[in-house]
Each structure stands twice: as C-alpha cells, then as structure tokens.
C-alpha positions in Angstrom: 0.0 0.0 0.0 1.1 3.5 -1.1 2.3 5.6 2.4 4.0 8.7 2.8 7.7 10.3 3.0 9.0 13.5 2.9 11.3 14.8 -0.2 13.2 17.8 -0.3 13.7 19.6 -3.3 17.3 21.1 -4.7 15.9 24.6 -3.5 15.2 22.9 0.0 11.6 23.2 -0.1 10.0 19.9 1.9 7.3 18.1 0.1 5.5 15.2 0.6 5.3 11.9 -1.6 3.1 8.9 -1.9 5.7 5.9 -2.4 4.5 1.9 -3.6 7.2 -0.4 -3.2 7.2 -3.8 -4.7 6.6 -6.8 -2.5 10.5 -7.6 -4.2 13.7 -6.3 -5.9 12.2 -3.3 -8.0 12.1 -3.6 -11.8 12.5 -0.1 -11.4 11.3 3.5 -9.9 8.5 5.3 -11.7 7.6 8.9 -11.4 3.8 9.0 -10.9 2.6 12.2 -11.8 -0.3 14.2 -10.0 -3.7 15.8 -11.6 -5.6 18.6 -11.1 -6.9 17.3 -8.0 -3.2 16.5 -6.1 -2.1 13.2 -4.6 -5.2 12.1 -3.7 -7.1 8.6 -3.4 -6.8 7.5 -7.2 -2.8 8.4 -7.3 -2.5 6.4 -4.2 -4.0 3.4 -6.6 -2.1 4.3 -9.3 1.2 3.9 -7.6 0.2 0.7 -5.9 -0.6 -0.7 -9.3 2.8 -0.3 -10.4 4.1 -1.7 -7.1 2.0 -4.7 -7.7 3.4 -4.8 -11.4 7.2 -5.1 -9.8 8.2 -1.3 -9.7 8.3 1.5 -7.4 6.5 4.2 -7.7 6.3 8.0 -6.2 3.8 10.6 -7.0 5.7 13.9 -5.4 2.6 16.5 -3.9 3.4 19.3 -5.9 0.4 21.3 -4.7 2.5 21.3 -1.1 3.8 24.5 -2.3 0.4 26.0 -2.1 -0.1 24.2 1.4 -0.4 21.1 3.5 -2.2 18.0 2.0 -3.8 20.0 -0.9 -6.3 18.0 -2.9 -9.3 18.6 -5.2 -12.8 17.1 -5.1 -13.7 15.9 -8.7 -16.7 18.3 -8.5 -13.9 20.9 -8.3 -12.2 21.2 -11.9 -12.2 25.0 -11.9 -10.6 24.8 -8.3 -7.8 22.9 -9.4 -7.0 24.7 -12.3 -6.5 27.6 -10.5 -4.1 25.7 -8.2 -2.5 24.3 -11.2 -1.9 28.0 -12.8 -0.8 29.3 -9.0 2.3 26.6 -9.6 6.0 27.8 -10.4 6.7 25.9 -13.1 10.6 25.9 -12.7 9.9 24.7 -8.8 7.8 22.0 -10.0 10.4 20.4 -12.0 12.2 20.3 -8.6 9.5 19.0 -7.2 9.1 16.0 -9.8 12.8 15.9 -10.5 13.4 15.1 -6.1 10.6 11.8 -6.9 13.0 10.8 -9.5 16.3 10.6 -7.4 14.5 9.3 -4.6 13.0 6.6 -6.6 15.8 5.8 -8.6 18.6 6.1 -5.6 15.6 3.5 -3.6 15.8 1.0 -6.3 18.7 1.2 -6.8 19.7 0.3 -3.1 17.2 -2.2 -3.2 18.9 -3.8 -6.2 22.2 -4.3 -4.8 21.0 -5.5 -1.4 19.2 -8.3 -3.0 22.6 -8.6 -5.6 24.9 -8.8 -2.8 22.5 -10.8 0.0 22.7 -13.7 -3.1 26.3 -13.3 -3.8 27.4 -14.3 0.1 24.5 -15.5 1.5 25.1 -13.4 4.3 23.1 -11.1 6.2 23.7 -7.0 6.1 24.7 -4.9 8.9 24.8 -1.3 8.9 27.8 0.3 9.8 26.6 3.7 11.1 23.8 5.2 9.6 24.2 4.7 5.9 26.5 1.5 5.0 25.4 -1.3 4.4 27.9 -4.1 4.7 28.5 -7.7 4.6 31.3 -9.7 6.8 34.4 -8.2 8.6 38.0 -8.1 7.6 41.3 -6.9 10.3 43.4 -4.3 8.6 46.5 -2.8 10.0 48.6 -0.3 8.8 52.3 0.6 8.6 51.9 3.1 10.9 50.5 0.8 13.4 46.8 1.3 13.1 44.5 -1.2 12.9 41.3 -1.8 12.8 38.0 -3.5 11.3 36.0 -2.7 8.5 33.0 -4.5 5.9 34.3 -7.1 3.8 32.2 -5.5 0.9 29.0 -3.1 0.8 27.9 -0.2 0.1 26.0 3.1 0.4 23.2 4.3 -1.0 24.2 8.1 -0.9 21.8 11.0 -2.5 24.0 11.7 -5.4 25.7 9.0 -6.1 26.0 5.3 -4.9 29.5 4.5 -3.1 30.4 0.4 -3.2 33.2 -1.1 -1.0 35.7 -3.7 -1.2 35.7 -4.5 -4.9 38.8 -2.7 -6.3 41.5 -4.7 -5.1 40.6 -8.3 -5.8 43.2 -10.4 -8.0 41.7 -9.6 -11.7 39.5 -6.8 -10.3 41.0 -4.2 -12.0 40.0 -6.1 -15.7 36.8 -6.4 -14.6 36.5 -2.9 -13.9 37.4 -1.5 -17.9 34.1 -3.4 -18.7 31.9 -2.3 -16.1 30.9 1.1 -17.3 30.9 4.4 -16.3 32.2 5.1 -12.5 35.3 6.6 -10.6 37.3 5.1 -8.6 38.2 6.5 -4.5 40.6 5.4 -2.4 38.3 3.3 -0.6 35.3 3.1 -2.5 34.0 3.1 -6.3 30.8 5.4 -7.3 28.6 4.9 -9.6 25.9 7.6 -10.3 22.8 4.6 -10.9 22.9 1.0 -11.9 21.8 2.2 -15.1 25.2 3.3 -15.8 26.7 -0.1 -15.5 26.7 -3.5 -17.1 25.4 -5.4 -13.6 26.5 -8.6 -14.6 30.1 -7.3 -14.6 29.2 -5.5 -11.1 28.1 -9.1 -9.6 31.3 -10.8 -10.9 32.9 -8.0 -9.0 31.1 -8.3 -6.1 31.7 -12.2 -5.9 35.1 -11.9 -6.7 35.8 -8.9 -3.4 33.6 -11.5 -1.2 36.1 -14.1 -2.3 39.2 -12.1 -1.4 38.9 -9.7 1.5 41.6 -6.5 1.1 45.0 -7.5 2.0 44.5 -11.1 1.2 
C-alpha cells in the first residue's frame, strides 16, 4: 500500500510523496505524476498498481507548495485549475525531479542489497547510519593502526551510490574497464545509478571482493 515520506527539493523546499514499493527487488522506480486534484485517493492506486506490477512508484505532492495536503474534489475542476496556474513551473520540476532521485537512488539500493544478499548469502549490517555491509575483515597499517571494517558493501548516498571492497581483488581491476561508467576513490568506487553499468560485470565484481577480503 502507497504511504507517505518527505522529499526535499534542490531549493530545500520539503514536500511530501506517496511511495509503492514492490513486494521484491524493484524492476525499477516510476515517477507518478499528480492531476488537477493533487495526490489524492486515485494516485494512491495508481502507484500501488505499479508496485503490484514489480516497480516503485512515487507521485511527489506538488500542490504542497500551495499548502499542506492540498487536494481537489472531482466536482472541483475550476478549483484545481486555479491551483494548477498558481504553480512555479521551474519549482515543479524540482519538485518532480526530487521523486525521481528518490526513486531511482531507492531501487537502486534495493537492487544491490538483494545482488549482494545472493552473492554471500550473508546477512547485512549497517555500519553507522548509511552503510550497508557484509562480513568483517582486520586491517593494519604501517603506521600501526588497525582496525575492522566491511568485507564489501555499500551506500546508497543522495547523489551517487558508493560500493566497497571491490577494487582490489586479483583480476578486479580487468573487470573494472568493462563495467561502465564510475570513478574510482581510495576506498570506494561510485557509480551515479545501476543504469550506468553492465550489472552482470558489477556481480562478478562483487563475488570476486567476497572471495578475497583487502589485503589477502
């Protein structure tokens, strides 16, 4: 069932969202666009439709820049037309445009939870409050610091997604001229969306870091 979240916009402006996710792995995120008469009962369907259909879905409320939980009676057309013409047109693409990342950087994450959970049958734990990571590896350094850290994972961040321990595998770094467009960190790779890479080549990767932990 469709519930709500809160977006924020790239001019800051909160908004609320009706979000459907997929009983699994999302296909991928849809933008669900509003009518006349806001995010109201029928969007709420619309969006669970699509969830039910294998996608997630997110129908931004861009009448919250007119007010809270703004929505039109069907009796009402000439009221929401009004609304409709009261709108910004440039903030509305904001609007629209913070469903898209949000639904895109969401399946996304989802995808490579369910892509990793497979790869080493392991479960996830979150290392603070956004990584995601899978087993535990020792490292000490020259200096004398040591430490542990995640075998592999990653981090769904808002611009990009940030994936660890998959760089310095044996044959990594041929694996790594096929998988698409990224950049490389000291610690990390980043990838904008999965859309960006050949994810066949990103699962070899992955099974090949599980396989052999930095420093081994």
């Amino acid at each position: 069932m469709a519930h709500d979240i809160e977006l924020t916009a790239a001019d800051g402006h909160r908004l609320s969202a009706a979000i459907a996710p997929p009983a699994g792995t999302p296909a991928g995120g849809l933008l669900v666009i509003q009518e006349i008469f806001g995010v109201n009962s029928h969007i709420r369907d619309v969006c669970d439709q699509f969830a039910e259909a294998g996608f997630l879905a997110v129908a931004p409320a861009v009448f919250d820049r007119l007010g809270d939980d703004v929505t039109v009676d069907y009796s009402e057309i000439d009221r929401g037309r009004k609304l409709i013409g009261r709108l910004d047109p440039r903030q509305t693409i904001l609007d629209l445009a913070a469903g898209v990342e949000h639904a895109t950087r969401r399946a996304d994450g989802q995808a490579l939870l369910a892509l990793m959970n497979e790869a080493t049958g392991e479960t996830p734990v979150m290392w603070g409050p956004s990584m995601v990571g899978y087993g535990i590896y020792h490292y000490r350094y020259d200096s004398g610091r040591e430490g542990d850290f995640l075998r592999i994972g990653f981090s769904p961040r808002k611009t990009r997604l940030s994936l660890y321990g998959l760089q310095s595998a044996p044959d990594a770094a041929a694996l790594l001229e096929r998988l698409g467009k990224h950049t490389s960190g000291a610690s990390c790779l980043y990838v904008n969306k999965l859309a960006d890479v050949d994810m066949n080549v990103l699962r070899e990767l992955v099974e090949l870091g599980w396989r052999h932990p930095r420093g081994t």
